[in-house]
GUROVO-246338 format. One record per residue (C-alpha): residue number from 0; residue in three letters; x, y, z. Coordinates in steps of 0.2 Angstrom, whole numbers, plus 5000, padded with zeros to 4 digits. Each point is the difference from the previous one (the first is absolute). Example, Ala and Ser with C-alpha at 12.3 -4.5 7.8 and 13.67 -1.06 7.14 Angstrom:
REC    n  res    c1    c2    c3
REC    0  ALA  5062  4978  5039
REC    1  SER  5006  5017  4997
***
This chain:
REC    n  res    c1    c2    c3
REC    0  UNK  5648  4596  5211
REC    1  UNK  5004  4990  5015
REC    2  UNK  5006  4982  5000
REC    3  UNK  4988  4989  5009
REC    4  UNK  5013  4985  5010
REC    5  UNK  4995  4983  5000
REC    6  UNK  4994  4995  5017
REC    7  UNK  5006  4981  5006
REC    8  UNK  4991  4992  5017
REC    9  UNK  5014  4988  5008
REC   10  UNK  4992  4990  5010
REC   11  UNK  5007  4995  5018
REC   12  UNK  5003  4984  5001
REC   13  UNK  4996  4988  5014
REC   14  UNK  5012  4986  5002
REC   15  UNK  4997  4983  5013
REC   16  UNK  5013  4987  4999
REC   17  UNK  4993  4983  4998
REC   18  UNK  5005  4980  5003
REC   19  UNK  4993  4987  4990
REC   20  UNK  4995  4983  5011
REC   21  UNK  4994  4986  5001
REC   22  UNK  4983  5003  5001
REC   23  UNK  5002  5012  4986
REC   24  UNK  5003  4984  4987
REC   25  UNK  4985  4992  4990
REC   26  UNK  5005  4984  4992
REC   27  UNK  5007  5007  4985
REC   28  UNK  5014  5005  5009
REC   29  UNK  4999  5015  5003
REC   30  UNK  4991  5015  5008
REC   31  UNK  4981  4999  4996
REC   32  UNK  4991  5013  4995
REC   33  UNK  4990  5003  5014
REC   34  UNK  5016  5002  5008
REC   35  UNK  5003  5018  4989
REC   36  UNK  4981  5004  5005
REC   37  UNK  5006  5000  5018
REC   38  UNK  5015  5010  4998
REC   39  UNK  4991  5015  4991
REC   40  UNK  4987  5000  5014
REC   41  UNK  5015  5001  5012
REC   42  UNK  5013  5012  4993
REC   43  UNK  4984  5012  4997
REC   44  UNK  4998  4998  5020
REC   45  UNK  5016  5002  5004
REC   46  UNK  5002  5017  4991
REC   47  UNK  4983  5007  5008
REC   48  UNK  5007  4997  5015
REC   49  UNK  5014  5007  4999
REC   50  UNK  4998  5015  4988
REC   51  UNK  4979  5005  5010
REC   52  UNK  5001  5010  5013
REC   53  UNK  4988  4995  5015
REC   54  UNK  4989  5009  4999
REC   55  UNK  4998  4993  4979
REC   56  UNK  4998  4985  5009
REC   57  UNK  4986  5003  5010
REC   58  UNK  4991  5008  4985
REC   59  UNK  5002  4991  4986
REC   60  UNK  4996  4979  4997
REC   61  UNK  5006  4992  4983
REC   62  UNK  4990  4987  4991
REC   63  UNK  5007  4995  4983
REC   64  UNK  4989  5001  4983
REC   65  UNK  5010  4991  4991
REC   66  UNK  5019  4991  4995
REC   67  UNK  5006  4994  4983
REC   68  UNK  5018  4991  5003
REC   69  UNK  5011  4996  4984
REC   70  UNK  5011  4986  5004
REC   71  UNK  5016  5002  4990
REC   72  UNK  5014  4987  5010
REC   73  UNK  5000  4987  5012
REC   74  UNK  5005  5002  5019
REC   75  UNK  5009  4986  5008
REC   76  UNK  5001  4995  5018
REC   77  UNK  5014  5009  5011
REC   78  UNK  5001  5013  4990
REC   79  UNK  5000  5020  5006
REC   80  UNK  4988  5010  4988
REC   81  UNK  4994  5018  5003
REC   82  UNK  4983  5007  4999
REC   83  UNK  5001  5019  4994
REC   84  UNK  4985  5009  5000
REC   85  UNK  4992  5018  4994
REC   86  UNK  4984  5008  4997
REC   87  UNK  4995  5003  4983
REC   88  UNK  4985  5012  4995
REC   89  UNK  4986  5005  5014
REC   90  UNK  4985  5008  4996
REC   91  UNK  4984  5002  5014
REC   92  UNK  5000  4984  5014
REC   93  UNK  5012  4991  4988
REC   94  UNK  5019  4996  5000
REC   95  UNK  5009  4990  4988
REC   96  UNK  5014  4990  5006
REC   97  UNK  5015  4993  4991
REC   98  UNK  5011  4985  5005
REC   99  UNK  5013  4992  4993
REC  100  UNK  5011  4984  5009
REC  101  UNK  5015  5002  4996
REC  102  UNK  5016  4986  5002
REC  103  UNK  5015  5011  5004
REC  104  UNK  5014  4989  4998
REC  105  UNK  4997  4998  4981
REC  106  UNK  4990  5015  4997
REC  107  UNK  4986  4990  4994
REC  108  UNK  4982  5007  5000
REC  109  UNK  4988  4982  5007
REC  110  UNK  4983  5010  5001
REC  111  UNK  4990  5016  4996
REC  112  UNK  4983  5007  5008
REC  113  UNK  4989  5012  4998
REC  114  UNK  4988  5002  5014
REC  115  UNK  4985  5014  5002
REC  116  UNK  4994  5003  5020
REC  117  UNK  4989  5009  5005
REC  118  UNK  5001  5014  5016
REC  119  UNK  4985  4995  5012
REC  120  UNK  4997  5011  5016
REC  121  UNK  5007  4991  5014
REC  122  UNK  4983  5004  5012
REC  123  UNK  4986  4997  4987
REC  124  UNK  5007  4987  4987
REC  125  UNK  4995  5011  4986
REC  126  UNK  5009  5006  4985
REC  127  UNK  5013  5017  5005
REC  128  UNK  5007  5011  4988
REC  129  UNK  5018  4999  5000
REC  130  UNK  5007  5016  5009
REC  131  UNK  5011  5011  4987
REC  132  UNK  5015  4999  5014
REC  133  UNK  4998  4982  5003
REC  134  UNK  5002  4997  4979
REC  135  UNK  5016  5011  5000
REC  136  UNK  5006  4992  5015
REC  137  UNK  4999  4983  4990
REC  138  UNK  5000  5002  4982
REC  139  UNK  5019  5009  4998
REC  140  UNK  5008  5017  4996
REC  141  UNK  4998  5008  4982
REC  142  UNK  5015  5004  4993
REC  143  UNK  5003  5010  4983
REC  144  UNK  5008  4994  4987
REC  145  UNK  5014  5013  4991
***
C-alpha cells in the first residue's frame, strides 16, 4: 500500500514597507481605521503590479466583494510598519486575499484582512474566470510535507 504525503501550499508573500503620518491619525491618537482600509487596497496594488505580467494587465480589472479587518493593536504616528500580503483560496472569477500589517521592530501583528476580488475582463467589465496560470503564478508553490 502506498503512503499518500501531506500536501502544504505556502503562500508567496508580498511585502510593501509603510510609514505612518500625520494624516494617518484620528483623534484617538492613533492610526484610524480607515487608514488600514487604505493600506490593504494599496499593498494588493502594489503586488499586481509587480508580480502581472502586461499583458495580465490589459486583460484583467479587479473590483472587490468584500473585506472583513480584525484590528488587534494600535499604530502610532512615525512608525514604519509592513503590509505583507498573499492570496488565499480562488475558485471561478474569485480570489481571496490575505493581509496582515505588520510592525517589524517589535514583531507585533496591528491588523488582519481578508478580502475576496473578483477577475473582471479588462475590455467588457464583466466577471472572468481566473486563468489556471495566473492562480499558480499568485497563490504559492505546494510543498510536501515528509
Amino acid at each position: 500500500m502506498r503512503e499518500e504525503k501531506e500536501v502544504e501550499v505556502v503562500p508567496r508573500v508580498f511585502v510593501l514597507p509603510l510609514q505612518v503620518v500625520e494624516a494617518d491619525i484620528d483623534l484617538m491618537g492613533h492610526v484610524n481605521n480607515i487608514v488600514y482600509l487604505r493600506w490593504v487596497q494599496e499593498v494588493a496594488t502594489a503586488h499586481w503590479n509587480a508580480a502581472a505580467t502586461e499583458q495580465q494587465k490589459e486583460e484583467y480589472a479587479w473590483v472587490v466583494l468584500r473585506h472583513e479587518i480584525d484590528y488587534m493593536r494600535p499604530a502610532l504616528l512615525g512608525e514604519a510598519l509592513e503590509a505583507r500580503t498573499y492570496i488565499g483560496e480562488s475558485s471561478g472569477a474569485k480570489f481571496e486575499r490575505h493581509v496582515e500589517i505588520w510592525r517589524p521592530q517589535d514583531n507585533q501583528l496591528l491588523a488582519k484582512a481578508r478580502s475576496v476580488w473578483v477577475a473582471l475582463d479588462a475590455r467588457t467589465l464583466r466577471p472572468r474566470r481566473v486563468e489556471a496560470g495566473l492562480r499558480e503564478q499568485f497563490q504559492g508553490e505546494a510543498l510536501c510535507a515528509d
